[in-house]
C-alpha positions as CSV (number, residue, x, y, z in Angstrom):
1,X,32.0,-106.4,-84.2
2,X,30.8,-103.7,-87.1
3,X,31.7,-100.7,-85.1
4,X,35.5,-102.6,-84.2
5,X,35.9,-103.0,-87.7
6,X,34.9,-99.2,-88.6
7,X,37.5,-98.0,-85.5
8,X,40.5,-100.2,-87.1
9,X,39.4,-99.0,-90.3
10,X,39.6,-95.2,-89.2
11,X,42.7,-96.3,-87.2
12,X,44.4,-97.2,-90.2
13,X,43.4,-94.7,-92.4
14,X,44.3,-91.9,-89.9
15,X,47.6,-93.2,-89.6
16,X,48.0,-93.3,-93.8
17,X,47.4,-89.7,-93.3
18,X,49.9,-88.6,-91.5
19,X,52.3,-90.8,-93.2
20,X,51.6,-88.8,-96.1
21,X,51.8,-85.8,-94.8
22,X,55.2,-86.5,-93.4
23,X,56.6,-88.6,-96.0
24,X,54.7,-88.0,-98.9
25,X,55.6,-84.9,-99.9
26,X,59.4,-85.2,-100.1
27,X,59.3,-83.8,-104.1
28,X,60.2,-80.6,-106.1
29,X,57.0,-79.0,-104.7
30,X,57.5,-79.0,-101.2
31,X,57.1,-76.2,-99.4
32,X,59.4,-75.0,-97.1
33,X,59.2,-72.5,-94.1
34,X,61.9,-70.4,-92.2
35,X,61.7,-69.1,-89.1
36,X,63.1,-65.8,-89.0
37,X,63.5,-63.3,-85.9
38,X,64.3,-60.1,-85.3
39,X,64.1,-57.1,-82.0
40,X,62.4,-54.5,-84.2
41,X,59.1,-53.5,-84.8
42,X,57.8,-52.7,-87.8
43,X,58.9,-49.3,-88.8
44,X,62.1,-50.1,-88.8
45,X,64.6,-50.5,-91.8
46,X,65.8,-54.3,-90.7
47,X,62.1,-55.3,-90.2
48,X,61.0,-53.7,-93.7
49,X,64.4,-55.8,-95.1
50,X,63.4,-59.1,-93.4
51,X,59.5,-58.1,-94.3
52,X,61.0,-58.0,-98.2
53,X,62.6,-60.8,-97.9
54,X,59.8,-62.9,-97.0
55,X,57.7,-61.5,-100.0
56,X,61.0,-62.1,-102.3
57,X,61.5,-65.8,-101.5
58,X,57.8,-66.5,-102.0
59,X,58.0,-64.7,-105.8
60,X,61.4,-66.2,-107.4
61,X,60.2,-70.1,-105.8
62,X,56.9,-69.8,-106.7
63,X,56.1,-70.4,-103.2
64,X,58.3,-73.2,-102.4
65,X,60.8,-71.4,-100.0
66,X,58.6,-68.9,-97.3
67,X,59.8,-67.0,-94.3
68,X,57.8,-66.7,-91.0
69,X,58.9,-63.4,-89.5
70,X,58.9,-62.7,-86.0
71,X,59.5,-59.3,-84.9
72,X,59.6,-57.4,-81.5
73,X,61.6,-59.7,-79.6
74,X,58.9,-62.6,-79.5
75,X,61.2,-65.1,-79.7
76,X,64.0,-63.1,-77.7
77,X,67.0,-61.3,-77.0
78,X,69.5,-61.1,-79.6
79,X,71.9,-63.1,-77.8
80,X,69.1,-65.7,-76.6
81,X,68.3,-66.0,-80.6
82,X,71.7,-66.6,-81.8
83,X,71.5,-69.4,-79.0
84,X,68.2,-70.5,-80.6
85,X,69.9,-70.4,-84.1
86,X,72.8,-72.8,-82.8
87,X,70.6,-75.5,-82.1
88,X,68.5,-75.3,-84.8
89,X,65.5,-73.9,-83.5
90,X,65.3,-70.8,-85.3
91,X,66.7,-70.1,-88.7
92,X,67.6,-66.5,-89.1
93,X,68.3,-63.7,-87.6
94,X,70.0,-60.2,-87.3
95,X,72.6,-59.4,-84.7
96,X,75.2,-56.4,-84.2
97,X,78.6,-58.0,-85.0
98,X,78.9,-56.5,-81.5
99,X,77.4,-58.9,-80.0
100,X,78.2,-61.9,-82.7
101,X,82.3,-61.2,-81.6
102,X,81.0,-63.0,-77.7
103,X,80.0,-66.0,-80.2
104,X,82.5,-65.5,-83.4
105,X,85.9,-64.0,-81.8
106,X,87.2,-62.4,-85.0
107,X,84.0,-60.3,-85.6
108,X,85.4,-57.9,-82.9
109,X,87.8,-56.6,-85.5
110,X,84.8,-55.0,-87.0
111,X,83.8,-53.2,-83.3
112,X,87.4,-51.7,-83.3
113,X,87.0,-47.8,-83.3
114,X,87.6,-45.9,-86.2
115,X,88.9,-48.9,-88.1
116,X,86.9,-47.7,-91.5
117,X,87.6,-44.4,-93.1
118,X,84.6,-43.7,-94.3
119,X,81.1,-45.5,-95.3
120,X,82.8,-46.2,-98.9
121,X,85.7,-48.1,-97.1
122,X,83.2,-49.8,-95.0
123,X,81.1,-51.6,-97.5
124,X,84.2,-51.9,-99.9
125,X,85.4,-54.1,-96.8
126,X,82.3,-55.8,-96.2
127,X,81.0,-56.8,-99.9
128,X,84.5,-57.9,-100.4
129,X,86.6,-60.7,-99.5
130,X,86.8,-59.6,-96.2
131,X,83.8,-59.6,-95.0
132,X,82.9,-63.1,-96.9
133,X,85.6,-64.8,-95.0
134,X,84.2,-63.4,-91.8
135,X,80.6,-64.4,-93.1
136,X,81.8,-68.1,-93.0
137,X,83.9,-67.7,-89.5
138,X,81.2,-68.7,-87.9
139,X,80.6,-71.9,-88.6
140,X,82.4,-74.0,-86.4
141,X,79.9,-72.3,-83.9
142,X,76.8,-73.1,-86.2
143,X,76.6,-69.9,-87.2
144,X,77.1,-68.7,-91.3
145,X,76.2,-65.2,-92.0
146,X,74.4,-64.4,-94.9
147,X,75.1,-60.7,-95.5
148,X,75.9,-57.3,-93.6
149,X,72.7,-54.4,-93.1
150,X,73.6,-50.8,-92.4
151,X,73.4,-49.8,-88.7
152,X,75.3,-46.4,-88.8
153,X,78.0,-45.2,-86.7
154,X,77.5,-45.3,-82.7
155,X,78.4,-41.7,-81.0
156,X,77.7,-40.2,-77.6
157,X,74.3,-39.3,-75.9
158,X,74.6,-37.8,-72.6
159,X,72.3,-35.9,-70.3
160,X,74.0,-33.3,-68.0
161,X,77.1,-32.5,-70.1
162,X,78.3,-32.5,-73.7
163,X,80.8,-34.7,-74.7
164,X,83.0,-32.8,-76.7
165,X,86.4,-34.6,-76.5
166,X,87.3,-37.6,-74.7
167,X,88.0,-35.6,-71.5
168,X,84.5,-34.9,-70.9
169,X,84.1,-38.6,-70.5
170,X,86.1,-39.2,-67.5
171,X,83.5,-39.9,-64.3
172,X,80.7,-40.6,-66.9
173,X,78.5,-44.0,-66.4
174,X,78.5,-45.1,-70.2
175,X,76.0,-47.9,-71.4
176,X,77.6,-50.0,-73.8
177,X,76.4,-53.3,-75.1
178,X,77.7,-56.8,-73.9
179,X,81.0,-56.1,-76.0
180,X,84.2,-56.5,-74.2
181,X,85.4,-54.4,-77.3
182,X,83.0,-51.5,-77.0
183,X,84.2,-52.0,-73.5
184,X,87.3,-51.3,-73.7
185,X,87.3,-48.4,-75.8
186,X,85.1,-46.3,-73.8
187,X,87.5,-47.1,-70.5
188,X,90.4,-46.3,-72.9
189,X,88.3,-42.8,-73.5
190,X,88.4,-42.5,-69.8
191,X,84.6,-43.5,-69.3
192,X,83.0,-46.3,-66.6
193,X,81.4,-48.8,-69.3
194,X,78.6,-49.9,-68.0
195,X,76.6,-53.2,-70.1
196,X,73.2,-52.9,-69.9
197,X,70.5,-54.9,-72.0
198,X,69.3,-52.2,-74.0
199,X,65.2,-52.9,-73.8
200,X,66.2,-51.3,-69.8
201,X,67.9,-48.2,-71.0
202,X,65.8,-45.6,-71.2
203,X,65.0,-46.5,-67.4
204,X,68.6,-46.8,-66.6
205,X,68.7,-43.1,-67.9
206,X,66.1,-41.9,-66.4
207,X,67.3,-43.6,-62.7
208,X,70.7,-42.1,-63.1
209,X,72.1,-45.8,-63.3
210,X,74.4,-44.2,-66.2
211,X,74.8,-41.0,-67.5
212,X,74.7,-41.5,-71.3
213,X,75.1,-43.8,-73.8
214,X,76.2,-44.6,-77.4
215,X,74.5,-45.7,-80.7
216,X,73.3,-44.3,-84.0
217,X,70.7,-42.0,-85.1
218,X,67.5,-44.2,-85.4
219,X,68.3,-45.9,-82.1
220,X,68.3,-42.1,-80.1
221,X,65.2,-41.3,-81.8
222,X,63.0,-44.1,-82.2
223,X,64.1,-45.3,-78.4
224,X,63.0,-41.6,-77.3
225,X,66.3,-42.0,-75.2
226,X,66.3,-37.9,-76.5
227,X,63.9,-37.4,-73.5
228,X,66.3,-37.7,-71.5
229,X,69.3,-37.4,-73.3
230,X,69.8,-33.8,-74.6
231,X,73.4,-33.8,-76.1
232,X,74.2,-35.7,-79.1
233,X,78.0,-35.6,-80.0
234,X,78.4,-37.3,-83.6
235,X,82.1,-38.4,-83.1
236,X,81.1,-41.5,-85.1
237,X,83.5,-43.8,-83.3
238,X,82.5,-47.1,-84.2
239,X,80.7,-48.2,-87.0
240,X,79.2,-52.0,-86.1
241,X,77.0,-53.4,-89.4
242,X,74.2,-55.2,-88.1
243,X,74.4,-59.6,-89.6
244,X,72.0,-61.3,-90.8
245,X,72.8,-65.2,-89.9
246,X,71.2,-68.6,-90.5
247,X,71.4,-71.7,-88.9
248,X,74.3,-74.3,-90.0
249,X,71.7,-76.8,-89.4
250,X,68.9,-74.9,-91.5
251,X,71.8,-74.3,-94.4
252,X,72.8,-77.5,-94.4
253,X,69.3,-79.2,-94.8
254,X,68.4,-76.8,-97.8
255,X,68.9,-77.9,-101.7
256,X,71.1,-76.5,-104.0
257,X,67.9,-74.6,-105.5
258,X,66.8,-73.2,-102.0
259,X,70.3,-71.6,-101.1
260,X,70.6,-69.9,-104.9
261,X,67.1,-68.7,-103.9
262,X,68.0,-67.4,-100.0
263,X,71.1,-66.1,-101.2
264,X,69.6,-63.7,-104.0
265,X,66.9,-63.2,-101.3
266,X,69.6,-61.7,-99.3
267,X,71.3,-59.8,-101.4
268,X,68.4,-57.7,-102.8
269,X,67.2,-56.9,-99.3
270,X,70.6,-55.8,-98.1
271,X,70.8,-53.0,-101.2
272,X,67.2,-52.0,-99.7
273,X,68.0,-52.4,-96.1
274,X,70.9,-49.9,-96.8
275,X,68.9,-47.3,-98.9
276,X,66.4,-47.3,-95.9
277,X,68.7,-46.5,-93.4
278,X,70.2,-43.5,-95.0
279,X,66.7,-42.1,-95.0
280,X,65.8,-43.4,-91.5
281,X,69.4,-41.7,-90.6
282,X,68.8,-37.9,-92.0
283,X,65.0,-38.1,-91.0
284,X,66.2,-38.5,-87.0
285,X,68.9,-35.9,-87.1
286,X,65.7,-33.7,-88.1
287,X,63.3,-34.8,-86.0
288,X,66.0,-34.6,-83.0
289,X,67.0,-31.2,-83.7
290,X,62.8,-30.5,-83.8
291,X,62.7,-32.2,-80.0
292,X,65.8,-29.9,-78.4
293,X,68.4,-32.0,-78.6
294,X,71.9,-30.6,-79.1
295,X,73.5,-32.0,-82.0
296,X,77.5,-31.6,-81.9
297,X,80.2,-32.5,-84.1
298,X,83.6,-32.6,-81.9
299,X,86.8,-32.8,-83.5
300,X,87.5,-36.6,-84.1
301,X,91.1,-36.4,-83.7
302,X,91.7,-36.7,-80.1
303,X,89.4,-39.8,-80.2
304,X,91.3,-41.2,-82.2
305,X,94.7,-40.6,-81.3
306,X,93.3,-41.8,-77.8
307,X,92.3,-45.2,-78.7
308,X,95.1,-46.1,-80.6
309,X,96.7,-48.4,-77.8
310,X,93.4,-50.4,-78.5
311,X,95.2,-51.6,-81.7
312,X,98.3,-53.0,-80.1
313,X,96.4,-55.2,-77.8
314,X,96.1,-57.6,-80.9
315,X,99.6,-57.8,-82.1
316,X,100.0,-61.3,-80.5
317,X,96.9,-62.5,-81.9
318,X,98.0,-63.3,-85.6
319,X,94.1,-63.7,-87.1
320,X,92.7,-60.6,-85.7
321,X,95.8,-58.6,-86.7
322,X,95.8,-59.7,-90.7
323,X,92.6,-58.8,-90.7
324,X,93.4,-55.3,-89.3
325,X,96.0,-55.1,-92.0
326,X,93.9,-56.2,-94.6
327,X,90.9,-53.5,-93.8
328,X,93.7,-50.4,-93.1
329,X,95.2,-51.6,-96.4
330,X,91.9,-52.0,-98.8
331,X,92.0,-48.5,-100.5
């Protein structure tokens, strides 16, 4: 009879503990974990900015608001991760708006080639109102950005031939991501687009699946795509930022307090995110130059003129063409 008593006793107080630890600790002082992911490893400027994040939110809340960061793909793709973030099962994470536009239609404004002047008119566009409207476009699909990282301008690696104006592009297998914009403007440059996940590229080079690809920088050099790939022609034809989103769910479910403190989070890391890439960007010209690779700047004016079709496409679609009106108008 003792030892029943003693296992309704243990029973009962087991069960007060967990009460407590799920209800009793709904006060000021809670602490509070996000899940954050990203398909970097660690030397990378969007894993230092999520890595300063994390140590940021733990500072200003005193330990309150944390960030769990999972890098390297763990908890997958990006695409698979922005499906994760829908359902609430993650709560951040980075994505090229290149792939958010299959999930958020009017981000493919931001894919369209050559739409910014310059890196000034780029982050004029997306600090301003602009870019905070298409930060909150999003949410119908559970999806609210929180702010814009560099990523650089994508140009043209190939491996037999330089690509010098859109000519040389004709015949030419080009990897492009799952971007029905990106798409279309290397078939409107007279190239076969060819989507491939881009963890599989450097085999797809090296198999002859495609001939070249396009992307910044960092992405050539840290891939070691240059291996392969010994002509780099920096027509700059795109220039996708990278977002960083969170859950509508997660948003939703934090206080007043929490956002104030994810939001200045944010926006610190996005001034350090940017100063990062400019030195990740110089530091792989060099090193690509050091490893053979041809670095050429064409004249960007037939790619240009050559693409312009691409614009007239969205003349019946009133959204996406006010907001190409509002970026070729910001000065």
């Amino acid at each position: 009879m003792k030892m029943c008593k003693n296992r309704i006793i243990h029973a009962i107080t087991y069960i007060w503990l967990i009460f407590m630890l799920l209800y009793g600790c709904q006060d000021s002082h809670q602490v509070r974990v996000l899940k954050g992911a990203h398909n970097f490893d660690q030397t990378h400027s969007v894993a230092k900015a999520y890595d300063f994040i994390a140590e940021y939110l733990a500072d200003i809340s005193g330990g309150r608001l944390l960030m769990a960061v999972y890098p390297n793909g763990q908890l997958g793709t990006d695409r698979e991760c922005l499906e994760l973030l829908q359902i609430g099962s993650i709560d951040i994470t980075k994505v090229s708006s290149g792939v958010l536009e299959n999930f958020v239609p009017q981000f493919k404004v931001l894919g369209l080639p050559y739409i910014f002047r310059d890196k000034k008119h780029q982050f004029k566009i997306l600090d301003g109102p602009i870019g905070r409207e298409l930060l909150l476009a999003g949410e119908n699909y559970w999806l609210r950005g929180l702010g814009y990282y560099d990523s650089g301008s994508r140009s043209f690696y190939s491996k037999d031939i330089p690509i010098e104006t859109p000519s040389d592009l004709r015949g030419l297998k080009i990897r492009t991501m799952e971007s029905p914009t990106a798409m279309n403007m290397v078939k409107q440059m007279g190239g076969a687009a060819t989507p491939i996940s881009f963890g599989e590229l450097y085999t797809a080079l090296q198999a002859g699946v495609v001939d070249g690809a396009e992307n910044n920088p960092p992405s050539l050099y840290l891939t070691r795509h240059y291996e392969i790939c010994k002509y780099y022609s920096i027509n700059e034809h795109t220039s996708l930022p990278d977002v960083l989103l969170i859950s509508t769910h997660t948003w939703n479910s934090l206080t007043t307090q929490q956002q104030a403190w994810l939001r200045e989070a944010v926006d610190a890391s996005v001034v350090y995110q940017r100063k990062l890439w400019e030195e990740a960007e110089k530091y792989a010209l060099e090193q690509l130059r050091k490893e053979g690779v041809k670095i050429i700047y064409p004249d960007k004016a037939p790619f240009i003129e050559i693409v312009e079709p691409l614009y007239r496409q969205y003349e019946n679609e009133p959204e996406i063409a006010e907001l190409i009106k509002g970026i070729k108008e910001t000065k």
